[in-house]
Each structure stands twice: as C-alpha cells, then as structure tokens.
N, C-alpha and C positions, 0 to 999 in steps of 0.2 A: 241635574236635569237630563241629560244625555244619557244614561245609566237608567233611568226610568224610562227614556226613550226606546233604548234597546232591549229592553227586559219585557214592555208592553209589544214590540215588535215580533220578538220569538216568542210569547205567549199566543200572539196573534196567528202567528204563524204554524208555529207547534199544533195549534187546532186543525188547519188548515191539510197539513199533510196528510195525516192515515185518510181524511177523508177525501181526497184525492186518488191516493195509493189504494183507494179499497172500490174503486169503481173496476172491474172487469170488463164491460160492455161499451163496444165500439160509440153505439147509437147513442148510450145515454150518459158518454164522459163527451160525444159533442155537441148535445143537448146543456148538457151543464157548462160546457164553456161557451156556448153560445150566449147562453141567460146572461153568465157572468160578465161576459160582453158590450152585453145591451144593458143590464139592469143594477150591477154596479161600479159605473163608473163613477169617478169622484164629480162633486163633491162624496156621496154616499159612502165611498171607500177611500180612504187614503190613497193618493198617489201611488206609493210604493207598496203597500201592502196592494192594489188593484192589480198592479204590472205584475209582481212576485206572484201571485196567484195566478194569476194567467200562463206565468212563461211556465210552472209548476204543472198545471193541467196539460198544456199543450207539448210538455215535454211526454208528459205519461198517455197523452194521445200517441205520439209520435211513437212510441213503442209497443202500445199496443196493435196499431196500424202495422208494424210489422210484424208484429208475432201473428196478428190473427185475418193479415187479407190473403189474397192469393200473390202472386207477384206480377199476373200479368194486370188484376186488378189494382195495383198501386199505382197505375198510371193512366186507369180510365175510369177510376170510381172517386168517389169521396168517400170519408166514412161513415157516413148513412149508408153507403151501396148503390147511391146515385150515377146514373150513367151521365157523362159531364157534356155534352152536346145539348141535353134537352135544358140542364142549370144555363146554360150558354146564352140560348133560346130566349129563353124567360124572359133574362133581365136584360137583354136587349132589346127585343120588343117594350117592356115594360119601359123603357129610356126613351125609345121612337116615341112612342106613346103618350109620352109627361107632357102637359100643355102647360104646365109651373116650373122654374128654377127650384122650387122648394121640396117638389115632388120626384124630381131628379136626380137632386142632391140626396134625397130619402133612398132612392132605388141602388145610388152609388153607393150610398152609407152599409144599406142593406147586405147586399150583396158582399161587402169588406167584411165585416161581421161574422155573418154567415158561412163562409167560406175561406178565409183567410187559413194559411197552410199552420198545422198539418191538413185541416179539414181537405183541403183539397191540395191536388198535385202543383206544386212549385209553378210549372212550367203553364198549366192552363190558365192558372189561377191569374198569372200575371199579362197573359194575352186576353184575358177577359176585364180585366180590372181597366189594361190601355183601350180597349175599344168602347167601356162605357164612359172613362174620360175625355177622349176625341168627341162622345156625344155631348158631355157637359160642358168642356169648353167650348163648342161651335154653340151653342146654347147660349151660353154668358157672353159671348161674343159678341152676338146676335142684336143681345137685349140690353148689354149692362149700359153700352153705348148712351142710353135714350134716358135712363137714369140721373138726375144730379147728383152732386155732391152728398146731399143730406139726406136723399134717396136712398142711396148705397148702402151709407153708412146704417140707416134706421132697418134697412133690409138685410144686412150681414151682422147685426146687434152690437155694430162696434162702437166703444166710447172712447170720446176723447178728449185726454190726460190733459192736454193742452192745444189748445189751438194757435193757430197763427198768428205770431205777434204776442201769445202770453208767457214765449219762455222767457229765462231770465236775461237783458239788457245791460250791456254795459258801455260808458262813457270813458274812452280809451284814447291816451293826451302823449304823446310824444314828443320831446324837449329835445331842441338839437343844441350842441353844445354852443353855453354860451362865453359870450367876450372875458368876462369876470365872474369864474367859478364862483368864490368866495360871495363873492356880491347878490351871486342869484339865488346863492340857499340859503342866504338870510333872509331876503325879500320872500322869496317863495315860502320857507318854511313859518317866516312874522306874519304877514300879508296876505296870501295868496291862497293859502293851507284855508284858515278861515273862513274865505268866502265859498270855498269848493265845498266846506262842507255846510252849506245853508242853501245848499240846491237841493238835500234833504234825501240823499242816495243812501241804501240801505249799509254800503259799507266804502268809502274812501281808504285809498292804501295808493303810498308813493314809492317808486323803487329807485335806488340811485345806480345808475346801468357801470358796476364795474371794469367789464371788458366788452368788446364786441367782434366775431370775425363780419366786417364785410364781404359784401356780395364779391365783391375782386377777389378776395383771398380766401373764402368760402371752399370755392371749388379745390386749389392748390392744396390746404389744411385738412381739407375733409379725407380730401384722397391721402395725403398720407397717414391720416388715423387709420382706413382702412388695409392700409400695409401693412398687416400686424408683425409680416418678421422682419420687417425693414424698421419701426418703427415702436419699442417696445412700452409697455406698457405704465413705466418708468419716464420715459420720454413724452407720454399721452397726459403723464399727469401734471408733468412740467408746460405744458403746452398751453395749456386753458389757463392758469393765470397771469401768461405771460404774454397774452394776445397783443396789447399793447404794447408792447418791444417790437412784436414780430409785424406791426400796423407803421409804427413808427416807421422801421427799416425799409419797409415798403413805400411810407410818402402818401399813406391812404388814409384821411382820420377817420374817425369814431361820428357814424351819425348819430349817435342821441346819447344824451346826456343825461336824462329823466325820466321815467315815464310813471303816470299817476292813472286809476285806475278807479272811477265811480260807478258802485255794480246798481241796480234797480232790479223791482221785482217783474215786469214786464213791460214793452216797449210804449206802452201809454204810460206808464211811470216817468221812463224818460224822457217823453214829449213833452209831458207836461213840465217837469224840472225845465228844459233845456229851452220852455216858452217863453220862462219867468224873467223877470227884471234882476233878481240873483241870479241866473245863470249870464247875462248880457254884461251885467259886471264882474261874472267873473273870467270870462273872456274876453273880453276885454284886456283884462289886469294882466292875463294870462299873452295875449299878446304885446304888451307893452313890456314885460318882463325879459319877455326871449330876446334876446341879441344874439342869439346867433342864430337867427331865423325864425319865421313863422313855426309856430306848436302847428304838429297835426291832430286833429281830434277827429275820430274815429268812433261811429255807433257798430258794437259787436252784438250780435246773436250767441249767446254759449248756449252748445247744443251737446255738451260731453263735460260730465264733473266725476273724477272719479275718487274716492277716497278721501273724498272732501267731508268735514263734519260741521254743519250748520251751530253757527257761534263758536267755532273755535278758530282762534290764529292762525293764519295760512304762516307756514314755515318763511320762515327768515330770506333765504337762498329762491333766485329763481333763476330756471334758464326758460328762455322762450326762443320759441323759432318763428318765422316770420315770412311767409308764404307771398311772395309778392303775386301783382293782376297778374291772371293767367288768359293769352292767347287763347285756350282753348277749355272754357271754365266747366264746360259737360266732361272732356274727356280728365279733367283733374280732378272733378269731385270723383268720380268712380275710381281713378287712385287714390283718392284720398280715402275715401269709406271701404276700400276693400285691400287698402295695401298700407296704409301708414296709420290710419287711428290702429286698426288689430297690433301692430308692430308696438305703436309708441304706448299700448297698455300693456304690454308686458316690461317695459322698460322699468325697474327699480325706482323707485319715489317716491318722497311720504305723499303727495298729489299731483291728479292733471287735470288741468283744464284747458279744455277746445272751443274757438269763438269764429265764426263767420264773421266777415265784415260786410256789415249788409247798405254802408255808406258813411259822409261824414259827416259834420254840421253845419258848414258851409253850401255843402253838395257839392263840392270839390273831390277830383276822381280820389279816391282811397290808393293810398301804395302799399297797402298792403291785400288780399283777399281771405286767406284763413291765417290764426295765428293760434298756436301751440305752448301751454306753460306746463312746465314741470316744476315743481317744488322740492326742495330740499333742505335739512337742517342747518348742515355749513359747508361751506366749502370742499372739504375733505370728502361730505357725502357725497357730494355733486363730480368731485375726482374721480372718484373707485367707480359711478356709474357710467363714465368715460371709457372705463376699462371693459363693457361688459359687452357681450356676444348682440343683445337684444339691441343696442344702441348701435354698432355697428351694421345690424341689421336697416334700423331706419337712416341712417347715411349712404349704404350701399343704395336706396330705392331714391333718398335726396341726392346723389351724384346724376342718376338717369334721369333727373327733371330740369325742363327751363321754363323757367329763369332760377338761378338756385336761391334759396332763404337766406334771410339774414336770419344770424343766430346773437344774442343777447345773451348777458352774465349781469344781473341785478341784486341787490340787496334791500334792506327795507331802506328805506329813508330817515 
C-alpha cells in the first residue's frame, strides 16, 4: 500500500512541475498561486500534495522575482508591481471597517493569502499581517467576552469529542499493607475479587505492589539515579528491585500493599455503579478486609492513553508515580502539561496512562492529585528503561517539585 502511495504521489506530482516551471510571468505565477491558495485547499487537494504545490510555485515565484524586478523594487513592490503603502491602506481600513468577527477574520484571511511572501516583501508583509491582528484581537476581545459557552463554540464550528464528565472514569482502591499477608489474598482474591466485579466496570485489574520508593527516600534514591558517574548503570538496575532492602534499612515501610483498578466508560457510569447496593457491599467488604488500615478509593479522570489497544491486556509490569495534593495546583498543572506529560511520552514503554484525581468516595480529601502508569512486559523491561536518558529526564523535573511522588512497582495480581 505505501508503494502505491508514493508512486500516485510522483505521478501527482510529476504533472505538477513543468507546469509550474513553464510560467515565465511574474503576474500570472501569482495569480496561480493565489487561486491555488484559495481554491484548493484540502479537503479538495491532499494535504501534502496542497503544501508541495505551493512551496513548488512559490519557490519558482521567488526566482523569478529576482531575475525579473529591479532591486530597488524588491523592497517596495509585490509582484504584481503593486506599490505596498496603498496594499497597506486597504486592508486596514477595510479591518476598521468590519462591523462582524467573520468579516474580519475574511479580511485577515484575505489579505494572508494574497500576499504572503514571496508575493510580498518579508519585512512589510509581516508589519501588516501584526497590525491587522492587534485589530482582530481587540475585536474578539471586545465581543467574545458576551458570548457563552455554546455560543463560541457554534460560532468557531467547533465540535466536541467529549464533554465534561464523558471521558473515561476510573474507580482507583489503594491497600495499605495488611496484618496477614497470606490471609488477605485469599480473602481478597475468594471474596472480594467477586463482588468488585458486579458493580459492572468495563474492566477490573488488581496489581500486587512489588516494591515501593517512599516519599522519605524518594528524594535521596532519585537523586542518586541522576548521578550517572557516581552511580552506574549497573547499580541503577540493582536498585529498583531491591527497594525493599534499601526501606528496610531505613525503618520506613511500604504504604500499599495492593491496588485494584475499576475503569468505566464515563463518570455517570461510575456514579451510577458506585450508587448501587453492590458497590455498598463491596465496600464495605473492602473495608472489613484491610487490617492494615482503611483502603483509599479514589475517582480518576484519565485524560492521556497512550499506546494503549482497546481489548488487549495491559502488560503485566507496572510502574506508577504518584503526585501527591499540590499547594499550588494552577502552577503544577502547567508543569505538568508542558514539562512532564511531553517528558514521560517519550519514555520507552509498551503503555501510558495518565489520570486526574478529581476526588474520593467518601469525599475524604484524596492523597493523591495526578497519578502516572507506565506499563511494561517484565521486570528486565522496566530495568533497561531505568537506564535511559528520557526517564532521567523526568526525575531531573521530579527532584525540583514539592512535595515529591511516591513511586510504585506492581505486578498483576
């Protein structure tokens, strides 16, 4: 299929050139890339055949323009011959003018089009283009204010994928280690397993939390991962399974012992589960079980799935990170969306997925506020990716945050 792709693209294109290459005239190759401009953009033309035509044309403008203006006219005409003070004129009068948004936006549009270099000189072109923006934006400014929600939206033709409250939900149960290991994943996995899944969640998944670095020893461990000549790569792989030693030694246990994981297709999904007489017993159950503390149950918002494939088995191996409440939750989401999601998707993993915590079920405050999983085949995978630039990466940006994450090593259950 790809081979037919490329073969119809140079056909396409092969057309394309002598007749490009065989316009001689200034006026009528920016005539034709004007049309081309305006009258096919896709859908009509392919994306890439659109763009490659164009940058094609405007390249053979761009040489013509010097073979055939004067030099002192390269900087005060277009190539029409237009003198660039009265193009100026125009379309900003025409911008004062517009008593519409839509007519504005047309003159802006216009005007881009039109002129966009080579047609016109770099330099003008772009002090015309800011002063009819300063007009549209003090325009929208003005006006969008007075606008609703659904105003907007029906006036900028935007649709939307999903609304508030319909992405996907999930019912997120944190086990702190209990009195009698042996005792509890019997009960849990006889008992407990059962009734969680007759609250009717589109998929339940239990992990048994292998190791964990604490929030205490978080900080100390992370920083020496990032020591790379202190701390070889060798030693980084010895490190992650041996948490537990390294927790021990310190006198600091392991908060959670389990965590179970009931996803829904949107948060009315999980309202309604979480309303029912099965959900009441199985909370219930779920509390009677834990001896070593209250379960915390957690409603997440997942708003990032990456590499995920709908009906297949999420990998075996998990690490998650664990964002505790943030002091300062404006200034952390704009770290987050612009410094640690970009990071933690280039990180190596068969998947990720990213969830909000947008409260509990109790309505008890949440300890956590975003939470982070990565997936992995086994162990060994989840090693080597310990070792990699991109991961070090998002540790370097988790050492300069407080309060720092807790980080989790789970398996299935």
């Amino acid at each position: 299929m790809a081979q037919i792709t490329v073969a119809a693209e140079s056909k396409y294109r092969e057309k394309w050139l002598p007749k490009i290459q065989s316009y001689d005239s200034l006026e009528k190759l920016t005539d034709a890339l004007v049309d081309w401009r305006f009258n096919s953009r896709p859908p009509k033309e392919r994306s890439g055949d659109y763009r490659w035509v164009e940058a094609k044309m405007e390249e053979h403008l761009a040489k013509l323009k010097a073979e055939k203006m004067a030099s002192n006219d390269l900087l005060t005409q277009t190539t029409r011959g237009e003198a660039l003070d009265p193009v100026r004129e125009n379309y900003i009068k025409q911008a004062k003018e517009a008593d519409d948004i839509i007519k504005l936006e047309s003159v802006v549009e216009e005007f881009r089009e039109r002129y966009r270099p080579p047609i016109m000189p770099v330099h003008d072109y772009l002090q015309i283009e800011r002063e009819l923006c300063e007009i549209l934006l003090r325009y929208r400014g003005e006006r969008w204010w007075d606008l609703d929600v659904q105003e907007l939206r029906k006036y900028r033709g935007a649709k939307m994928v999903k609304a508030d409250g319909q992405f996907a939900h999930s019912l997120m149960v944190f086990y702190p280690k209990p009195k009698n290991a042996a005792s509890f994943d019997k009960v849990y996995m006889e008992e407990h397993v059962p009734l969680a899944k007759k609250l009717g969640a589109k998929l339940f998944r239990a992990n048994k939390v292998v190791s964990t670095i604490p929030r205490g020893l978080a900080k100390p461990i992370l920083s020496a991962l990032m020591k790379s000549r202190l701390v070889p790569d060798s030693v980084i792989s010895f490190l992650f399974p041996h948490i537990d030693l390294i927790r021990a030694m310190s006198g600091e246990g392991a908060p959670y012992y389990l965590t179970a994981e009931l996803h829904f297709d949107d948060l009315a999904s999980l309202e309604v589960a979480a309303g029912s007489s099965a959900a009441k017993e199985a909370i219930g159950h779920a509390m009677e079980i834990s001896t070593g503390g209250a379960p915390s149950l957690m409603i997440l918002e997942s708003d990032l799935a990456l590499d995920e494939v709908a009906g297949k088995a999420r990998p075996p191996v998990k690490l998650t990170i664990c964002f505790p409440r943030q002091p300062d939750v404006d200034a952390f989401e704009d770290v987050w969306v612009n410094d640690i999601v970009p990071m933690a998707m280039k990180i190596p993993c068969e998947s990720l997925k990213a969830y909000k915590v947008t409260g509990t079920v109790d309505g008890s405050p949440a300890p956590f506020h975003r939470i982070a999983e990565l997936y992995y085949n086994d162990q060994e995978q989840m090693k080597a990716t310990v070792c990699t630039q991109e991961i070090r990466d998002v540790i370097a940006k988790i050492l300069s945050m407080s309060p720092v994450p807790l980080v989790i090593i789970s398996e299935n259950a």
